[in-house]
N, CA and C of each residue as an Amber inpcrd file, in Angstrom:
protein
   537
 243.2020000 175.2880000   5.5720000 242.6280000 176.3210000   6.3970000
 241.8740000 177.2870000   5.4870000 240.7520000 177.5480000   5.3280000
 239.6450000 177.9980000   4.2780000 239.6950000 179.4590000   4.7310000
 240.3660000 180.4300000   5.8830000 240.2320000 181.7590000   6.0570000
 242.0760000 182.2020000   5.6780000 242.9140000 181.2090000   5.8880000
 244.1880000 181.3850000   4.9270000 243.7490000 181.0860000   3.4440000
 243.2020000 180.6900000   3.0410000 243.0300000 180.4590000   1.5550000
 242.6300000 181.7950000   1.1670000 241.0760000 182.2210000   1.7030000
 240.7110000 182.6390000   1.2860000 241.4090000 184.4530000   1.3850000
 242.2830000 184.6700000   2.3570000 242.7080000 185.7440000   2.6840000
 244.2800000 185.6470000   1.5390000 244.8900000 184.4020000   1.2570000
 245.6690000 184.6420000   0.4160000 245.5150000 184.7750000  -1.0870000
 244.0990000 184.4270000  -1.3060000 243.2850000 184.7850000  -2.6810000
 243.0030000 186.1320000  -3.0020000 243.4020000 186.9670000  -1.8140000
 242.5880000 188.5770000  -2.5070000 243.6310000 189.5290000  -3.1040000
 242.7230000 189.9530000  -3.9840000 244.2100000 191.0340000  -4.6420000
 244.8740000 192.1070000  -3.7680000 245.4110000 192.6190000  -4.0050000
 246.5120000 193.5040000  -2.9930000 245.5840000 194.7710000  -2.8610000
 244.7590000 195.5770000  -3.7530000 243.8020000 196.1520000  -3.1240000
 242.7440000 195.8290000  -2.1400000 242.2880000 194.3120000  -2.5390000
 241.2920000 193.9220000  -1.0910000 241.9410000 193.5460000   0.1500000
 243.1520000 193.2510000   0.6520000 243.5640000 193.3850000   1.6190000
 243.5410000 194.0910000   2.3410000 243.2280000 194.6450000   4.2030000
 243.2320000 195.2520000   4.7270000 244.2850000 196.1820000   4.7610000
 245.6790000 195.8740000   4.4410000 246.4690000 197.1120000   4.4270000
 246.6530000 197.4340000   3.4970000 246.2730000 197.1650000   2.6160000
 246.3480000 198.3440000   0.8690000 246.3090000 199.3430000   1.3270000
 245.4110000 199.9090000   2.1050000 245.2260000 201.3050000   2.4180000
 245.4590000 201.5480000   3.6890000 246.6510000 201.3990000   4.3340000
 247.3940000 201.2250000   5.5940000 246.5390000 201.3180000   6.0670000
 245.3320000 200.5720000   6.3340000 244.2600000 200.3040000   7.2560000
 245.1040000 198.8220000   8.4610000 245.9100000 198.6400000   8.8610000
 246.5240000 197.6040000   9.7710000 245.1730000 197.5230000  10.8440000
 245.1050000 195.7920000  11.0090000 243.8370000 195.6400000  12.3220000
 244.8870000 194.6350000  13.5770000 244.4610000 194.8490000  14.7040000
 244.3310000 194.1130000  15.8060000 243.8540000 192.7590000  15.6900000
 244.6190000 191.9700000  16.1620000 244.0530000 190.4960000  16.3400000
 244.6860000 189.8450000  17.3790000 242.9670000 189.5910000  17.7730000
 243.2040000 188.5780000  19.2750000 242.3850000 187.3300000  18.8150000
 243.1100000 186.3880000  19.5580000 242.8270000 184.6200000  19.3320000
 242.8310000 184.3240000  20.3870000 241.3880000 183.4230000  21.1360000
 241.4450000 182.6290000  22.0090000 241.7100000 181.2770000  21.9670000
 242.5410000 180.4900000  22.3870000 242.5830000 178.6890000  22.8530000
 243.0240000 178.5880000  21.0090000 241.7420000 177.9450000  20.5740000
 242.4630000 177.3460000  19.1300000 242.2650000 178.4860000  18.1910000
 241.7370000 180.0200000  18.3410000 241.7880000 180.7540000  17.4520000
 242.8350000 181.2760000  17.6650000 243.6450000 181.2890000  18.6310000
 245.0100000 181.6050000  18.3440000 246.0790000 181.7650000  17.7980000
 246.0080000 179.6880000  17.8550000 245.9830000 179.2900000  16.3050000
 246.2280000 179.9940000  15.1690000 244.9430000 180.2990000  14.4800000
 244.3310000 181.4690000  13.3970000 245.4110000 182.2650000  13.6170000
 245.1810000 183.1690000  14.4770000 245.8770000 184.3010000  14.9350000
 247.1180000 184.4210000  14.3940000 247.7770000 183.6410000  14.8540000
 249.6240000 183.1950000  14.6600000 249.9150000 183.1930000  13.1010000
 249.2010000 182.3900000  12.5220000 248.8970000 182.0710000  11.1320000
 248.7230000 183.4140000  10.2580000 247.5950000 183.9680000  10.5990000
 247.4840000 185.3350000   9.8550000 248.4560000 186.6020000  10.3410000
 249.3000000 186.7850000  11.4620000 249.7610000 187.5030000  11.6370000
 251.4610000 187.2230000  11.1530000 251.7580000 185.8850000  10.7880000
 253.0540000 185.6280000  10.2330000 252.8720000 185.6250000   8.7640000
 252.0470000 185.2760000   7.8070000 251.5050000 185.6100000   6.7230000
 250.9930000 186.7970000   5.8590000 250.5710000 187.6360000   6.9320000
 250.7050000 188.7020000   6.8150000 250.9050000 189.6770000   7.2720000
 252.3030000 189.9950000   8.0390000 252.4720000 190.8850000   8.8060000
 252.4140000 192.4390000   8.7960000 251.8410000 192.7100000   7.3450000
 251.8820000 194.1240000   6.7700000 250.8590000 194.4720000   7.1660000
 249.9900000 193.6400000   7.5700000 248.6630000 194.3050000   8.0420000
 248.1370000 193.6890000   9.3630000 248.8750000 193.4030000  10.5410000
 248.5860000 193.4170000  11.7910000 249.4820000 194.1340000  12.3270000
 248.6870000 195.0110000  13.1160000 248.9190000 195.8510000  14.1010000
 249.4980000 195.3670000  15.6810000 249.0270000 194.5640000  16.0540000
 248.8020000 194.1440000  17.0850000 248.5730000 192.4880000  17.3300000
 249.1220000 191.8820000  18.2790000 248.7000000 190.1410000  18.2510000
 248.1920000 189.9380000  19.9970000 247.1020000 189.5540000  20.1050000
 246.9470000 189.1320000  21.3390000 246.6700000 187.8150000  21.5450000
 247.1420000 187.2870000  22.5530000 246.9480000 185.3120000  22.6720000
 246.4720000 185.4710000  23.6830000 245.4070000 184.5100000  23.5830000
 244.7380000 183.8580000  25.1210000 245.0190000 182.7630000  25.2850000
 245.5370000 182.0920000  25.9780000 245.2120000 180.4780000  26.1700000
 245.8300000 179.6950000  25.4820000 247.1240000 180.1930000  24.8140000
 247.7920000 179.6880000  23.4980000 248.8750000 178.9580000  23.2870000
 248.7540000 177.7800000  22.5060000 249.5740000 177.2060000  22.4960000
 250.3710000 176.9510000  20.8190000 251.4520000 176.3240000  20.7710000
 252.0770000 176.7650000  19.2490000 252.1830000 174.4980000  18.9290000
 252.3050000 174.1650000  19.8810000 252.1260000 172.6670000  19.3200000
 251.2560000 171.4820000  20.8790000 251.0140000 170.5730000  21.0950000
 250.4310000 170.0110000  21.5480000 251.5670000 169.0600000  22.4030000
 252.1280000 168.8570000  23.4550000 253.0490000 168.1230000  24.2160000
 251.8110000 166.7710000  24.5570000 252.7550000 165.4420000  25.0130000
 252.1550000 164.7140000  25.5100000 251.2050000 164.6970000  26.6600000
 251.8940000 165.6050000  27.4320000 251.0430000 166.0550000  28.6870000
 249.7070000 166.1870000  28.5320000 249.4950000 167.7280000  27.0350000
 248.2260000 167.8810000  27.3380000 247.3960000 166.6060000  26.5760000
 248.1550000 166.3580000  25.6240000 247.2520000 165.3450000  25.3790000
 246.6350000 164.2260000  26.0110000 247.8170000 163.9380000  27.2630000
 247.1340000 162.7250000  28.3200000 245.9850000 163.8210000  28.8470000
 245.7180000 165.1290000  28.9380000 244.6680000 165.9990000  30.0320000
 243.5990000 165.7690000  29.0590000 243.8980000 166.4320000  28.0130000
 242.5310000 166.2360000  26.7340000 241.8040000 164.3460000  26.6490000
 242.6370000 163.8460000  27.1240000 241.9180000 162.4230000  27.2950000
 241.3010000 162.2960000  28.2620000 241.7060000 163.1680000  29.3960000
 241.3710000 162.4230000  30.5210000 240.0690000 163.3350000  31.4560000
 239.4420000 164.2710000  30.3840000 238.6120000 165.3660000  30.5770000
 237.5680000 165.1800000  29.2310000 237.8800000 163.8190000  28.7100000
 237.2210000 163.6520000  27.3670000 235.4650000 163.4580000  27.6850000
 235.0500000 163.1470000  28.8050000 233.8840000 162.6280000  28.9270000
 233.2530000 164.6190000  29.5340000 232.1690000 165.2000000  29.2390000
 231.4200000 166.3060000  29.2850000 231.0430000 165.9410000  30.5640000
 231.0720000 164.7930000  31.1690000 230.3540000 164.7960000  32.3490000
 230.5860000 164.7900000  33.7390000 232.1540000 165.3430000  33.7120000
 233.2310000 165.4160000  34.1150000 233.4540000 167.1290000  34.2150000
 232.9260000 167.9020000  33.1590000 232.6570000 169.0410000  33.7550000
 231.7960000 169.8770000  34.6300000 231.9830000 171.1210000  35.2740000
 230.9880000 171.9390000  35.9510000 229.7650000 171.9410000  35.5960000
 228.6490000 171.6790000  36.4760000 227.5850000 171.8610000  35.6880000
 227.4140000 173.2990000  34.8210000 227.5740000 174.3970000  35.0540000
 227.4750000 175.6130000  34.5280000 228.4250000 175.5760000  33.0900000
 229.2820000 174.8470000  33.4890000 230.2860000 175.1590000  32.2190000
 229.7330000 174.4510000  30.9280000 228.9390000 173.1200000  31.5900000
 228.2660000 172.0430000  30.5840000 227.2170000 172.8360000  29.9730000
 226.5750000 173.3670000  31.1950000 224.8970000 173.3590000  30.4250000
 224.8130000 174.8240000  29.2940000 226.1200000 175.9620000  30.2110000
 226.5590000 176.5950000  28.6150000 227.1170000 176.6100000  27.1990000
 227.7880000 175.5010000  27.8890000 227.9030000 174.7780000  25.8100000
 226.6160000 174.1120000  25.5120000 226.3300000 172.7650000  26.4050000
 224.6910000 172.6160000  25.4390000 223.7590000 173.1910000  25.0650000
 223.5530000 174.6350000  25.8730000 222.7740000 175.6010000  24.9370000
 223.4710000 176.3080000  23.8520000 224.5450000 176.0960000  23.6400000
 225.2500000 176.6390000  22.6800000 225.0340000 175.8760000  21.4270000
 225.1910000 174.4760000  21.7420000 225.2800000 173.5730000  21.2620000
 223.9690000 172.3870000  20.9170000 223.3790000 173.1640000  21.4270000
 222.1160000 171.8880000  21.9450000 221.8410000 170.5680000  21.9440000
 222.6190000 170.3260000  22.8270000 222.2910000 169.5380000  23.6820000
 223.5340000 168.7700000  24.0920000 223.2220000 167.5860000  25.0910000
 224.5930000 167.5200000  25.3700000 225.1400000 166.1820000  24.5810000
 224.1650000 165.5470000  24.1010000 225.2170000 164.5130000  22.9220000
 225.8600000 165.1930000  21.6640000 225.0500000 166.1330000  21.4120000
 226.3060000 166.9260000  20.2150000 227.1930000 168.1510000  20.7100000
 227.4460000 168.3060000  22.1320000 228.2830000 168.5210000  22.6730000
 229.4900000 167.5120000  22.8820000 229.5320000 166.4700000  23.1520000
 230.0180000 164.9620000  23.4580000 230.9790000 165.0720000  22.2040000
 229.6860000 164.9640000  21.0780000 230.3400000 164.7270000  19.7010000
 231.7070000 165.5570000  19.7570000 231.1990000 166.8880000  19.6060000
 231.7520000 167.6030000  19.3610000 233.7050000 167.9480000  19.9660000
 233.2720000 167.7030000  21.1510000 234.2940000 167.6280000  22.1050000
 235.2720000 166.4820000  21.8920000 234.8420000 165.4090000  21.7400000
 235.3200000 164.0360000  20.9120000 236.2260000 164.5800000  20.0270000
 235.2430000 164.9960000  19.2870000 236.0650000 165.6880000  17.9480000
 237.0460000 165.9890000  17.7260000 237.5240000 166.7690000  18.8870000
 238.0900000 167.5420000  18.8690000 239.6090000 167.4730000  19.5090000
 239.1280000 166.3920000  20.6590000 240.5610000 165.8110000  21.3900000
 240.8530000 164.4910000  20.1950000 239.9770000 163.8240000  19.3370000
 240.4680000 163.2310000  18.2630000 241.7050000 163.8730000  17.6840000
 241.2500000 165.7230000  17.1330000 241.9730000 165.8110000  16.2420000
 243.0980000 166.7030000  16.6940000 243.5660000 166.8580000  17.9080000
 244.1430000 166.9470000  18.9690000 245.4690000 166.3360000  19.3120000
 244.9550000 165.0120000  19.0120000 245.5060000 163.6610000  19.3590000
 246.6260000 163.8700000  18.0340000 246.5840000 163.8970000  17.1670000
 246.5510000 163.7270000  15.6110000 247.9320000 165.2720000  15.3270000
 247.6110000 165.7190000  16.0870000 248.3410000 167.1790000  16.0160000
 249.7260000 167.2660000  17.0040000 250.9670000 167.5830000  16.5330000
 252.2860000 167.6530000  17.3290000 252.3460000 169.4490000  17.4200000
 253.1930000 169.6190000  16.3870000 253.5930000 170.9020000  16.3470000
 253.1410000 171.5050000  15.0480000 251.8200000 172.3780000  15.1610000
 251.1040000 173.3590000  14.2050000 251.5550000 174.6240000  14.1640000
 252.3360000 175.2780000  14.4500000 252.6590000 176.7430000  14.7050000
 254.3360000 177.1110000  14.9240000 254.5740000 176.4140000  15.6800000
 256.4490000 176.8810000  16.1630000 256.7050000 177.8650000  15.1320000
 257.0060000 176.9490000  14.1290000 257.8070000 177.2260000  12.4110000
 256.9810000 179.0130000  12.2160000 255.9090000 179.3230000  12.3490000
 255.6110000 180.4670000  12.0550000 255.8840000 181.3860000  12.6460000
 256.0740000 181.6290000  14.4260000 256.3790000 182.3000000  15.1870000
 257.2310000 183.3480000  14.9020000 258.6850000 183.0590000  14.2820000
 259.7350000 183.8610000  13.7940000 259.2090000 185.0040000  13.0110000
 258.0410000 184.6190000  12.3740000 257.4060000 185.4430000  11.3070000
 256.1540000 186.5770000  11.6780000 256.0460000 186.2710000  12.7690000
 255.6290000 187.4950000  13.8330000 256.1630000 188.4720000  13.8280000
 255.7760000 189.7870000  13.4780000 256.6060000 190.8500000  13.3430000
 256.0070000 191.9340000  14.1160000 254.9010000 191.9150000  14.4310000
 253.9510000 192.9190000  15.3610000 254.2820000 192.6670000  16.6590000
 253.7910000 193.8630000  17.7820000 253.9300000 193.1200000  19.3710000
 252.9670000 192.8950000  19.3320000 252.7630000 191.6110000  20.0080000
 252.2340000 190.4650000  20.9180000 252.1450000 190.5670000  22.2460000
 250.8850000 190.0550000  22.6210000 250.6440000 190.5410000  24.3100000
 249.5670000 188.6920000  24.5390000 250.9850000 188.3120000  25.1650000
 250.5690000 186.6670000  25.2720000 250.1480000 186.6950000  27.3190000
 248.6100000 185.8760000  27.0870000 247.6190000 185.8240000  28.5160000
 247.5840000 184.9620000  28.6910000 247.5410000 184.5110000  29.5630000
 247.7540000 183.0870000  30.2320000 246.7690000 182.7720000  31.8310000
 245.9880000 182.2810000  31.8680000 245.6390000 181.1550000  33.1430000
 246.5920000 180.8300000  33.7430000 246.6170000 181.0760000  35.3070000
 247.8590000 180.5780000  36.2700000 247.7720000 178.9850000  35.8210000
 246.6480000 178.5670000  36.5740000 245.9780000 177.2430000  36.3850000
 245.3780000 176.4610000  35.3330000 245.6280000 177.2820000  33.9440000
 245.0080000 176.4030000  32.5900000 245.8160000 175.0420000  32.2820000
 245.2930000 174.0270000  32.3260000 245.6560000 172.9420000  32.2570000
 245.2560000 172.3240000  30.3280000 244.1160000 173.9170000  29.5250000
 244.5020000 173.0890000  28.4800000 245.4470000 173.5510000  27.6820000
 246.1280000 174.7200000  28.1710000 247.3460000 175.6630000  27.5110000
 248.2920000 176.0820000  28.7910000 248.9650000 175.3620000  29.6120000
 249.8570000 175.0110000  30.5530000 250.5850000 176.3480000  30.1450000
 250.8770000 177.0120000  31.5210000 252.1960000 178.2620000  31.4470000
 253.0900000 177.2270000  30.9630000 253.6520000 176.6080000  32.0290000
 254.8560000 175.8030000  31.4360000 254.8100000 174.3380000  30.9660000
 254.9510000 174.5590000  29.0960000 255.8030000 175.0240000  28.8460000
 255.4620000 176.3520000  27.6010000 254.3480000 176.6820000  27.7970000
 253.8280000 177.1400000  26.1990000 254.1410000 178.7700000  26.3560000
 253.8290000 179.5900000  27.4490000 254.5500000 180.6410000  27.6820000
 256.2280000 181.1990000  27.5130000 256.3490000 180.2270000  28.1110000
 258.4000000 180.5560000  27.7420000 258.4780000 180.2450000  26.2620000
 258.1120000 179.3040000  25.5780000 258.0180000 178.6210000  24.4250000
 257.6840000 180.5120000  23.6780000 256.3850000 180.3910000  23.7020000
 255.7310000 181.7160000  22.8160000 257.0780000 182.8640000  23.0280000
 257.5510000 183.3900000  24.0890000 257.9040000 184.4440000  24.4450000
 259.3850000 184.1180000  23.9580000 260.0610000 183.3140000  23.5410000
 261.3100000 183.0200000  22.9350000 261.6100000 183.0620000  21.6080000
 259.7870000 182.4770000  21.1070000 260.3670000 182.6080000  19.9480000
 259.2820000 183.7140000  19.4270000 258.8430000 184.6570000  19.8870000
 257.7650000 185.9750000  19.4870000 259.0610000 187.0040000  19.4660000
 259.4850000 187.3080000  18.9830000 260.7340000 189.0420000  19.4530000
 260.1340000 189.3970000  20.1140000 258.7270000 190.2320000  19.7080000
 258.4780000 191.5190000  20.0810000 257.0790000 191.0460000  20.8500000
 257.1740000 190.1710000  22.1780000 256.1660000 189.7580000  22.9880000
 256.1580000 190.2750000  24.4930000 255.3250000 190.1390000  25.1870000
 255.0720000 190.0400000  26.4860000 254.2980000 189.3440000  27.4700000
 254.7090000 189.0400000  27.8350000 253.2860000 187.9510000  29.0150000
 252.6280000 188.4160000  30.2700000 251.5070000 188.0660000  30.2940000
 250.5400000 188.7100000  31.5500000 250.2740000 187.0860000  32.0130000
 250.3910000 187.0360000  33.1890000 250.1980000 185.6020000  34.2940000
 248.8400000 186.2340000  34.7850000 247.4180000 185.6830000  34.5860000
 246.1700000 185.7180000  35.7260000 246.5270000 185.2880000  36.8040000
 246.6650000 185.3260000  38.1950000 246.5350000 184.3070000  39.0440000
 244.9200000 183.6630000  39.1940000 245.6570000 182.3950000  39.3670000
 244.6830000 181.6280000  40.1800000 243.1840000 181.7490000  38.9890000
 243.5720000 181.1630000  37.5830000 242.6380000 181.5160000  36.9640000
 242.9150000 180.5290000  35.8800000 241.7970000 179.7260000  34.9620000
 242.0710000 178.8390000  34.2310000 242.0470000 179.2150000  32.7990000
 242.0200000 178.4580000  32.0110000 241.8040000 178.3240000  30.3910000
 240.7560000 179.7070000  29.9980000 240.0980000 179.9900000  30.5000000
 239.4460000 181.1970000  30.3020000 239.2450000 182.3950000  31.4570000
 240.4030000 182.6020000  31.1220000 240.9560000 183.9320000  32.3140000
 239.9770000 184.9350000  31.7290000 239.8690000 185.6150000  30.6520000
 239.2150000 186.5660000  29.9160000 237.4650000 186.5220000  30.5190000
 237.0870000 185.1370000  30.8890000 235.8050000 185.1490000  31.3490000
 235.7910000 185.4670000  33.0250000 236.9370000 184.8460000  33.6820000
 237.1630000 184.7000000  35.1570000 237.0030000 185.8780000  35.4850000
 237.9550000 187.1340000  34.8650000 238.3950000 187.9280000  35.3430000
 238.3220000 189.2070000  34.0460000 236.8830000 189.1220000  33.6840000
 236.7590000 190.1680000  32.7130000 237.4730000 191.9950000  32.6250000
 237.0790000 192.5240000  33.8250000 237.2790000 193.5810000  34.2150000
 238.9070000 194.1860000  34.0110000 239.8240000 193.0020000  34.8490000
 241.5330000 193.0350000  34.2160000 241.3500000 192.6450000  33.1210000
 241.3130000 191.5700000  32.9490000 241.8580000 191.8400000  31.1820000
 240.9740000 192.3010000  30.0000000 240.1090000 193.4020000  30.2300000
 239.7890000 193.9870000  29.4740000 240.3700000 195.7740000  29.6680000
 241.1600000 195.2460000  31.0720000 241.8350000 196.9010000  31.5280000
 243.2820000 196.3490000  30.3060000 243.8040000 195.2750000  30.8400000
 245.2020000 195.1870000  30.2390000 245.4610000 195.2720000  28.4970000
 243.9330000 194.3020000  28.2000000 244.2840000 194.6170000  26.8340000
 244.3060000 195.8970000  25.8730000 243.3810000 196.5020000  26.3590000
 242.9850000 198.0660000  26.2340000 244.6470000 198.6700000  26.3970000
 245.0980000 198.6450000  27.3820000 246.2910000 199.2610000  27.9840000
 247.1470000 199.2870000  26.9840000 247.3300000 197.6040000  26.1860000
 248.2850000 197.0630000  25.1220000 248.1520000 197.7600000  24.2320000
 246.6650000 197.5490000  23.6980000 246.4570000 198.4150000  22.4160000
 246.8120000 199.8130000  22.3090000 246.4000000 200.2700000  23.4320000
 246.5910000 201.8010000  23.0650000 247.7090000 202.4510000  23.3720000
 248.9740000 202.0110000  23.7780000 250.3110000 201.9670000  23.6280000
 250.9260000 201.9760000  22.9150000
C-alpha cells in the first residue's frame, strides 16, 4: 500500500500530529479500506473516522454479486455513462471494473485484524439496500469490533447513499464532527 508506506516513512515532525494538528477521515466503498488502515496505524493523529459503504473483508455472497454485476452493461444508463466520462469510455471502464472484481475475488479478510486498533469515534453509513457493502453482515461486524462507533441506516438507499441523499448526510456528518 504506497500511502501506508509512504506515511510510515515520515519523521515524527512531518506527521500530522507532531503538532497536535489531529485530521478527520472519511473513506468511501474501498477507501475505507485506506481509512481503517491509517486510522489503526496511526491513531495519534485521527480525530475522527467516517465509513461509507464499508466493509472489513469480502464474504462469498458479495463476491457471487461482484460476479454477477461484472458486465457494465448491466448498469443504469446514467450510472454507466458517468464513469465513462470519467473514464473514457466504456471499454476501459469494462477493464477497469474487471479489474477489480478480479482482485476482489482474490481478497477474504483485509481489515478485521486492524479494527481493535481504532481508537477514535467512528461514524459507520450504510445503504439500506447496498448490495456491494450489505448491512448484514458488515455493519454489526464494524460496530463490534470499532469500541468507539456508531451506525446511521439510509433508508431505501444503495452503495452510494452520500450521492442519493446528499443533503442528510452531509447534515449527519457535520453533526458527528462537530460533537
Amino acid at each position: 500500500m504506497k500511502l501506508m508506506t509512504h506515511c510510515s516513512g515520515l519523521s515524527g515532525a512531518d506527521r500530522p500530529s507532531s503538532n497536535n494538528n489531529k485530521f478527520n477521515l472519511l473513506g468511501f466503498s474501498d477507501g475505507s479500506r485506506t481509512a481503517i488502515h491509517l486510522a489503526a496505524t496511526f491513531p495519534e493523529a485521527v480525530e475522527k473516522l467516517i465509513l461509507v459503504g464499508c466493509t472489513s473483508y469480502n464474504s462469498p455472497k458479495e463476491k457471487k454479486v461482484f460476479e454477477l454485476c461484472r458486465s457494465v452493461d448491466g448498469w443504469s444508463e446514467d450510472r454507466r455513462k458517468l464513469y465513462e466520462q470519467l473514464y473514457g469510455s466504456r471499454a476501459t471502464l469494462q477493464r477497469l471494473w474487471s479489474d477489480w472484481i478480479d482482485a476482489n475475488a482474490r481478497l477474504t479478510d483485509f481489515a478485521s485484524d486492524q479494527l481493535p486498533k481504532v481508537a477514535c469515534p467512528t461514524l459507520l453509513l450504510f445503504g439500506e439496500n447496498d448490495i456491494i457493502a450489505p448491512v448484514e453482515p458488515h455493519a454489526r461486524h464494524l460496530k463490534r469490533n470499532l469500541a468507539n462507533s456508531r451506525i446511521h441506516i439510509f433508508a431505501k438507499t444503495a452503495h452510494n447513499c452520500h450521492q442519493e441523499r446528499p443533503t442528510e448526510f452531509n447534515a449527519i456528518v457535520e453533526r458527528f464532527l462537530l460533537n
